[in-house]
C-alpha positions in Angstrom: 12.8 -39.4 -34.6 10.7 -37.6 -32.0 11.6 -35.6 -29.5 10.9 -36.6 -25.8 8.0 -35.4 -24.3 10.1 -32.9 -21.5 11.8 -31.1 -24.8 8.5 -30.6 -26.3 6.2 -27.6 -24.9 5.6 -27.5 -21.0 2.0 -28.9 -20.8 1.7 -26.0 -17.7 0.4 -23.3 -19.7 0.8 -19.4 -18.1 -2.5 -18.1 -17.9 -2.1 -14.8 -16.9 -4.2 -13.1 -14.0 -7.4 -11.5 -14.3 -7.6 -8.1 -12.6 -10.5 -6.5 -11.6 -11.6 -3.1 -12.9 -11.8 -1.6 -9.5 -8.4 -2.9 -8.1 -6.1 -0.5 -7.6 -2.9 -0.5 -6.1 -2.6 1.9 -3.4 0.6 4.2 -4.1 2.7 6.0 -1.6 3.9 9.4 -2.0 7.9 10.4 -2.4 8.8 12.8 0.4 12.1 15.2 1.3 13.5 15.7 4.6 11.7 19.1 4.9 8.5 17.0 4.8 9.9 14.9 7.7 11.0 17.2 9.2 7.5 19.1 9.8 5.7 15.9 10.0 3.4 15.1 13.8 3.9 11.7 13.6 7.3 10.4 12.3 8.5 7.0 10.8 11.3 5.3 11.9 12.2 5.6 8.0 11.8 9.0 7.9 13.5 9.6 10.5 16.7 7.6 9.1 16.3 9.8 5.9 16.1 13.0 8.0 19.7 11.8 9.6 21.2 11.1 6.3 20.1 14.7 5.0 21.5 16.0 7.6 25.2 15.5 7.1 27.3 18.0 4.9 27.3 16.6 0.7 24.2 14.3 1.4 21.9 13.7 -1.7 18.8 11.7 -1.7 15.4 11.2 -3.9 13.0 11.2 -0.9 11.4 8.3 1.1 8.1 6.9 0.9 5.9 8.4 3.2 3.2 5.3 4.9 1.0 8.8 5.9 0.0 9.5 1.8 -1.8 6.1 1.2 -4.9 6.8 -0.3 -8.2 6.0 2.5 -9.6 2.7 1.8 -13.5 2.8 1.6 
């Protein structure tokens, strides 16, 4: 017997994505709350870290910071 046609292999077949050589993904850098703290023009997120870090016991890994992206040419 032969199996039906939807059990066989999906006739959709995954190509995968070509990626240019020059593409790069623009990465933002981790901050603390000492870095937000200093900073002239603060995020709303930042600002929600620096209130977390503020309070006694409070332990965090740092934001992303939107002001470290990388200048686009």
């Amino acid at each position: 017997m032969s199996k039906p046609a939807s059990q066989g292999k999906s006739a959709k077949g995954g190509a995968k994505k070509k990626v240019h050589a020059e593409h790069v993904q623009p990465q933002m850098k981790i901050v603390l709350s000492d870095t937000c703290a200093v900073c002239k023009t603060p995020c709303q997120r930042g600002l929600d870290y620096l209130a977390r870090m503020t309070k006694p016991g409070a332990l965090g890994k740092g934001v992303p910071c939107v002001l470290t992206l990388p200048k686009r040419a």
